[in-house]
N, C-alpha and C positions, 0 to 999 in steps of 0.2 A: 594533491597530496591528501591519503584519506586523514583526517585530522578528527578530536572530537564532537570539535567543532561543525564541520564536517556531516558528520555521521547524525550530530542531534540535526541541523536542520535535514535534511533528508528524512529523517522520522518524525518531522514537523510535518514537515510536506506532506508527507503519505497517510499520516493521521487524520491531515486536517483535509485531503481533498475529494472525500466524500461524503462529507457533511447532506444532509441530517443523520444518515448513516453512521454507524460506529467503527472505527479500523484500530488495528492495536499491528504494530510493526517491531520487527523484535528482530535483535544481531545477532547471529552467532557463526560459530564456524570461528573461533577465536578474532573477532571482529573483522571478518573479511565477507561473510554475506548476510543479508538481509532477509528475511519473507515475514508476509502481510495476511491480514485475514480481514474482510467487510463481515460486517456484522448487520441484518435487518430489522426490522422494528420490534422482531420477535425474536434476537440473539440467534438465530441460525445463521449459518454461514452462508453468505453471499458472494463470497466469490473469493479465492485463495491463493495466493502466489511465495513462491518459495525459491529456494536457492539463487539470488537477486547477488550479483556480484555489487559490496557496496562502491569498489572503485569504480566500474563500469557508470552507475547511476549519480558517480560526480558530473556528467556529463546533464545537462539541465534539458536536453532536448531527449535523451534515454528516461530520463524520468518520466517527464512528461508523455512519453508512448508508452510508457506501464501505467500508469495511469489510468491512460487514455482507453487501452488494452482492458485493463480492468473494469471500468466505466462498462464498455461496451457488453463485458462477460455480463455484469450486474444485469443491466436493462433487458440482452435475450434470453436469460433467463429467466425472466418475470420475477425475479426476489426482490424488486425493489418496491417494498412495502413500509411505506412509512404510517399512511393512517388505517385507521379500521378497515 
């Protein structure tokens, strides 16, 4: 059940899982989808995902391949700049 409970940890999650990196996760679609945006050491976009059904990524092993999926955009594309 999407709950709001629910929905903050999922935007916990996705905030906190690219750390040193900056991600801002944002609901809309009157609270039924989600998208994400990385952020690198220099506020350019690192990697973007969008239209994220949030019932779908109740599913903790769904998350975890967005993530994962994301992660990987991050690093081929060489954006992942954290120091000078």
């Amino acid at each position: 059940m999407l709950t709001l409970q629910a929905v903050t940890k999922i935007k916990a999650e996705l905030e906190g899982a690219f750390k040193p990196l900056h991600c801002i996760a944002q609901v809309y679609d009157t609270g039924q989808k989600l998208r994400f945006k990385v952020f690198d050491r220099d506020y350019d976009t690192a990697c973007e995902m969008a239209d994220l059904s949030l019932k779908a990524l109740l599913d903790q092993t769904l998350l975890s391949d967005v993530i994962q999926r994301a992660r990987r955009q991050i690093q081929s594309s060489g954006r992942f700049r954290t120091t000078e």
